[in-house]
VOSE-923395 format. One record per residue (C-alpha): residue number from 1; x, y, z. Coordinates in Angstrom, 2 decimals. Layout:
<atoms>
[atom NUM [X Y Z]];
...
</atoms>
This chain:
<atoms>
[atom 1 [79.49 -2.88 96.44]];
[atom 2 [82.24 -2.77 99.22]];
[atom 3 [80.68 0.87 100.75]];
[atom 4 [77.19 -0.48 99.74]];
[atom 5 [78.28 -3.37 102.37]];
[atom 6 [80.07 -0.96 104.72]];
[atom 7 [76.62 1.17 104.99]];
[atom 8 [74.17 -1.93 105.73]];
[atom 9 [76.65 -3.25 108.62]];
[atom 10 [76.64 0.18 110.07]];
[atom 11 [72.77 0.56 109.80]];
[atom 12 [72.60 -2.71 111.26]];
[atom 13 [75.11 -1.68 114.38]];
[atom 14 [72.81 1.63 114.37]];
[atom 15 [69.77 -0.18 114.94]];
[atom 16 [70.99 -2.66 117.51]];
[atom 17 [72.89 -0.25 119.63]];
[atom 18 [69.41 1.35 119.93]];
[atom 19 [67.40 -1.93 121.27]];
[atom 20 [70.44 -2.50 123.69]];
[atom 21 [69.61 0.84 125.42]];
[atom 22 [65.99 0.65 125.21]];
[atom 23 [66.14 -2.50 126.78]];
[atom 24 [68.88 -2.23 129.24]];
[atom 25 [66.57 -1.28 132.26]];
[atom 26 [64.28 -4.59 132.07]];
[atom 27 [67.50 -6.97 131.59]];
[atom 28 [68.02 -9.19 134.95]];
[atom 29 [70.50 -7.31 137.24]];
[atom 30 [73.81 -8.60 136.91]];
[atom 31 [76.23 -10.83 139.99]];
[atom 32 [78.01 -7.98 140.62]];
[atom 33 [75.39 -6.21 143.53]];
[atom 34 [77.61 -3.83 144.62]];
[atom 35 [78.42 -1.99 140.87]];
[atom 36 [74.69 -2.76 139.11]];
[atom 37 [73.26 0.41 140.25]];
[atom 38 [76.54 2.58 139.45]];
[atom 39 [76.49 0.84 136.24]];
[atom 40 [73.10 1.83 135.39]];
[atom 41 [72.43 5.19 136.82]];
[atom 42 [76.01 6.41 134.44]];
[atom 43 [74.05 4.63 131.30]];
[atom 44 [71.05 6.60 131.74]];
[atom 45 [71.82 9.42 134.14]];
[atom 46 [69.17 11.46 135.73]];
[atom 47 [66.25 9.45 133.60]];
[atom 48 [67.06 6.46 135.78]];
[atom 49 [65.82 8.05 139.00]];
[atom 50 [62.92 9.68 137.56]];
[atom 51 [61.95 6.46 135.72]];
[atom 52 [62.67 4.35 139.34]];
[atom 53 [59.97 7.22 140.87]];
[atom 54 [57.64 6.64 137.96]];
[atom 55 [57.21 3.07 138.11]];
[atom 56 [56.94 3.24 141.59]];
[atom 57 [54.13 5.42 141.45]];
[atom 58 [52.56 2.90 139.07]];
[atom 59 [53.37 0.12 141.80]];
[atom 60 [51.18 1.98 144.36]];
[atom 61 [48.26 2.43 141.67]];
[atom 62 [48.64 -0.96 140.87]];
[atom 63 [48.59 -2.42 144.87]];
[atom 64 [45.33 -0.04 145.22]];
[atom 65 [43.64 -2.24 142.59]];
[atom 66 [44.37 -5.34 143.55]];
[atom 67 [46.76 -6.57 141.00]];
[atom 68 [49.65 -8.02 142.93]];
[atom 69 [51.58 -9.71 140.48]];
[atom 70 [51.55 -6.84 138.28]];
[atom 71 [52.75 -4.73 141.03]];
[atom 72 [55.39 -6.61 142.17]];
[atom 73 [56.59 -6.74 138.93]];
[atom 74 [56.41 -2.61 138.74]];
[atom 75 [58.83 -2.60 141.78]];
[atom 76 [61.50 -4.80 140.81]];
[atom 77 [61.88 -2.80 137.38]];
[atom 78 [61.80 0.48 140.03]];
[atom 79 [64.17 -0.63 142.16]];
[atom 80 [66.36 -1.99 139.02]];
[atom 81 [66.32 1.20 137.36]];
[atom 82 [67.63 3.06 140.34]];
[atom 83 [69.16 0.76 143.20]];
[atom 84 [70.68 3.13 144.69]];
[atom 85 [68.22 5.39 145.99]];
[atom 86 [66.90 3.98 149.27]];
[atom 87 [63.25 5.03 148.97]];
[atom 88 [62.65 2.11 146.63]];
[atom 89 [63.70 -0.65 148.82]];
[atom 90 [61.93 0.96 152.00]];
[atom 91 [58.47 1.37 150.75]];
[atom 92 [59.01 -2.15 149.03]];
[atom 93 [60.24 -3.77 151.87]];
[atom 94 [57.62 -2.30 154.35]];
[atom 95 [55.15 -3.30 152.15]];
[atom 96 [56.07 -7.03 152.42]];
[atom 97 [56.42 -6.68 155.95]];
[atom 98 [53.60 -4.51 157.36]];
[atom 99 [51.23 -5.53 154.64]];
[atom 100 [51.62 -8.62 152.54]];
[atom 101 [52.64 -10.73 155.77]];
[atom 102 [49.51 -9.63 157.70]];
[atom 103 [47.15 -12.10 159.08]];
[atom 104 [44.91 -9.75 157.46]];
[atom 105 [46.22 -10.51 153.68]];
[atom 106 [47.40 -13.88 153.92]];
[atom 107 [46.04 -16.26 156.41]];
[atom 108 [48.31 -19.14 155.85]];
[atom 109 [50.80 -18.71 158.77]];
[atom 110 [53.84 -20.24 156.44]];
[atom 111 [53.27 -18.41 153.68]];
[atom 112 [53.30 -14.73 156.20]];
[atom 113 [56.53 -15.69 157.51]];
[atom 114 [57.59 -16.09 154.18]];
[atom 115 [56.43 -12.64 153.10]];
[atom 116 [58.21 -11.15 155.87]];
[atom 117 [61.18 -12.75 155.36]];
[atom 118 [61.51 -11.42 151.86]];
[atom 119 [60.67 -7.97 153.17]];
[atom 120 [63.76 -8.19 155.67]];
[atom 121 [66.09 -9.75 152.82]];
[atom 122 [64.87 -7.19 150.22]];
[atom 123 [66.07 -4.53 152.98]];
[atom 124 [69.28 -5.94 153.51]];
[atom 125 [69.74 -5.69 149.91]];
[atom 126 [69.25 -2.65 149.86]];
[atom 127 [71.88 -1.72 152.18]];
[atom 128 [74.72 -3.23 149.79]];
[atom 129 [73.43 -1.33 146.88]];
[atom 130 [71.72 2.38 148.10]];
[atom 131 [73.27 4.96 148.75]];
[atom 132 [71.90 4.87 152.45]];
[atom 133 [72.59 2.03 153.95]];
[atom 134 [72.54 3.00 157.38]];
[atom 135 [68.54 4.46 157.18]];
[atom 136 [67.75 0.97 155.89]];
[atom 137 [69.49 -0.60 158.92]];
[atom 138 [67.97 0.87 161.15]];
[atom 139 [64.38 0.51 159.57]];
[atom 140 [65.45 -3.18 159.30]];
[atom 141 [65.84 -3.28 162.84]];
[atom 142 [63.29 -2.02 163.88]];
[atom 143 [60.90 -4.37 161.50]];
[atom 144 [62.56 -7.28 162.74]];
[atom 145 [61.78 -5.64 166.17]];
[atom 146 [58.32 -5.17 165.01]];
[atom 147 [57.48 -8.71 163.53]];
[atom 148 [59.13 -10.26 167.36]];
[atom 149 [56.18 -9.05 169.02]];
[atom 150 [53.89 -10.45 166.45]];
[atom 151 [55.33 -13.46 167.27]];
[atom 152 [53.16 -13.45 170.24]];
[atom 153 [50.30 -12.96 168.09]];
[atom 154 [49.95 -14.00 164.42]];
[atom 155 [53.58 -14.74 163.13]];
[atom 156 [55.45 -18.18 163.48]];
[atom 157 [58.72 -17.48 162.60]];
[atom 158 [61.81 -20.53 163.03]];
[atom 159 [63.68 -19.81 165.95]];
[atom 160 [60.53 -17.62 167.10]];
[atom 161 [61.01 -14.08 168.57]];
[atom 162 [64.41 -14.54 170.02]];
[atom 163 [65.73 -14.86 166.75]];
[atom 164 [64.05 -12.26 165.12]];
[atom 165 [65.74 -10.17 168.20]];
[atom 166 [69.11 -11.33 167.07]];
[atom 167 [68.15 -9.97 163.36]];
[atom 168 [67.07 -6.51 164.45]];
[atom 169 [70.83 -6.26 166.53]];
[atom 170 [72.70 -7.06 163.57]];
[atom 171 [70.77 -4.75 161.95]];
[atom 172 [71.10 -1.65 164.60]];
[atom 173 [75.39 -2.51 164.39]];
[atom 174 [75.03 -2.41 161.19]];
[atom 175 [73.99 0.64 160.97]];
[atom 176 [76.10 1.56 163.52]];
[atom 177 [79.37 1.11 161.23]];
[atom 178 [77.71 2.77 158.84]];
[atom 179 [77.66 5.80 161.19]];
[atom 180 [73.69 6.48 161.78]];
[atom 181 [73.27 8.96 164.73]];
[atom 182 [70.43 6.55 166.50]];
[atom 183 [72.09 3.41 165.71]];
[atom 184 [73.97 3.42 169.65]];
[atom 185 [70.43 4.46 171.09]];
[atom 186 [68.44 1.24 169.56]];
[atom 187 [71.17 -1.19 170.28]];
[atom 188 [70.59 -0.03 174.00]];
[atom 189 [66.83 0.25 173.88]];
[atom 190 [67.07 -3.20 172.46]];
[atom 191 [69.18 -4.60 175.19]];
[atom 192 [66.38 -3.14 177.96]];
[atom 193 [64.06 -4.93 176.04]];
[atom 194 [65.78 -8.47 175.87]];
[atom 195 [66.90 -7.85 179.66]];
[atom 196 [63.40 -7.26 180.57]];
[atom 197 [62.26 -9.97 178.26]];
[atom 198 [60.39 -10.76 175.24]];
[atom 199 [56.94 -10.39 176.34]];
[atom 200 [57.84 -6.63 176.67]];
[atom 201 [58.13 -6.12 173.47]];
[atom 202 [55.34 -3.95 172.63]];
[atom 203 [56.39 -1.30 174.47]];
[atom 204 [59.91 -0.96 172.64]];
[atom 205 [57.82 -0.73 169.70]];
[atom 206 [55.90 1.84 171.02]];
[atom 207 [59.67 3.97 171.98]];
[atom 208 [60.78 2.81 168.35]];
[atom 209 [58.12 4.31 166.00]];
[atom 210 [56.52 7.11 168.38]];
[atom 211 [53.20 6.00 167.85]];
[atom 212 [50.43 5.62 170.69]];
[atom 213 [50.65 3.04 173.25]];
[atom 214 [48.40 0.26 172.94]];
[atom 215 [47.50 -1.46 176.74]];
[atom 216 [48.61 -4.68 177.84]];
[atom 217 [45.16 -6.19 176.96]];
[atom 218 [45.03 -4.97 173.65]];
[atom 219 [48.60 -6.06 172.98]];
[atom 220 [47.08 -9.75 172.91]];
[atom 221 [44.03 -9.24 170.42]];
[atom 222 [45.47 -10.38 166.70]];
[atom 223 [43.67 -7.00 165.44]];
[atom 224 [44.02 -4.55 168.34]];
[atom 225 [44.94 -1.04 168.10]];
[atom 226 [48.92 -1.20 168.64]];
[atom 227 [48.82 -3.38 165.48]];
[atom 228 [46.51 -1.68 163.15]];
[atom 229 [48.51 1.72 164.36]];
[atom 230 [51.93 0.66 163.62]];
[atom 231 [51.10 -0.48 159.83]];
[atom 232 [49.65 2.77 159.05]];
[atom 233 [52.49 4.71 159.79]];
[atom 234 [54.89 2.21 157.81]];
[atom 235 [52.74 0.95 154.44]];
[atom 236 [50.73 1.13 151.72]];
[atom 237 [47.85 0.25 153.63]];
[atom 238 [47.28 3.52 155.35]];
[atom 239 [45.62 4.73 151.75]];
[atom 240 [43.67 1.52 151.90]];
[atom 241 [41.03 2.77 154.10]];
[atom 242 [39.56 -0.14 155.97]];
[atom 243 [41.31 -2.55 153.91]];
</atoms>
């Protein structure tokens, strides 16, 4: 009776050892940001990153469709699975930023700053947990840049472009400590730009991403061709087609 006993315990360990790991990757991350994705990638190893890449791809199918919720969903589990590789939070974070936040997606103005502000938090986040962190400064900066001269536009943001200014700098030093090579050159570029003025800011854009200039007059139209050029080099959208 005693080893009959012995056996069902240990079955009964057996089995529940084997839910713990199946469900490990869809438990809420822990308080501890700067160990959960060490602490998961040596539980699962090499799967993690392939399973992060999977669900991302998933996330993209599921954005084409039109099923937000479910993709938002996708990309938290992605980015859970494998924190620390920085692709995750980038494509992620641009999406909230170039796409969701658009004037083109959602046309209540509170609920686009809101959008955008959880694209700049998610990439923040990122920095404390990938292994990367000065890539995602930088591409912080520069959205923060980005969404200042929509300020002009489409975006009401609290503290309006000024702030957002302020954002992208902490961003660029950040990324300086961290040691990026182009970290120095945006912090300068960025000074020009505040020295010159806000209202200039489309042309730092223009320096930042490499993409074609769009003229003054253009630069005022909520759909004109700097805008619509800058999100298709940075998100989802690009595949859209005409959205």
């Amino acid at each position: 009776m005693s080893r009959h006993s012995t056996l069902g315990v240990l079955r009964n360990l057996g089995v529940g050892v084997v839910l713990v790991l199946l469900a490990w990757p869809w438990w809420p991350p822990p308080a501890r940001p700067a160990t959960e994705g060490a602490t998961l990638v040596r539980w699962l190893g090499p799967v993690a990153s392939l399973a992060s890449s999977f669900e991302l791809v998933r996330w993209n199918t599921a954005l084409r469709r039109g099923e937000p919720e479910r993709a938002y969903t996708l990309a938290g589990r992605a980015l859970a699975l494998d924190p620390r590789s920085p692709m995750g939070w980038l494509d992620v974070g641009q999406h909230l930023i170039l796409d969701r936040s658009s004037a083109e997606m959602e046309r209540d103005p509170k609920r686009r700053a809101a959008w955008a502000r959880a694209g700049l938090d998610l990439l923040r986040r990122g920095e404390e947990r990938s292994v990367d962190p000065a890539a995602l400064a930088v591409i912080g900066g520069d959205l923060a840049g980005f969404l200042a001269e929509r300020t002009a536009r489409d975006l009401t943001w609290p503290g309006g472009a000024e702030a957002l200014l302020d954002e992208a700098r902490a961003s660029y030093e950040r990324a300086e400590r961290h040691g990026h090579p182009e970290a120095a050159e945006r912090l300068s570029m960025l000074a020009r730009v505040r020295a010159r003025g806000a209202g200039d800011l489309a042309t730092r854009e223009d320096e930042a991403t490499e993409s074609s200039p769009a003229s003054e007059a253009d630069a005022g139209d909520a759909a004109g061709p700097g805008t619509t050029a800058t999100k298709g080099q940075k998100g989802p959208r690009s595949d859209k087609g005409g959205g």
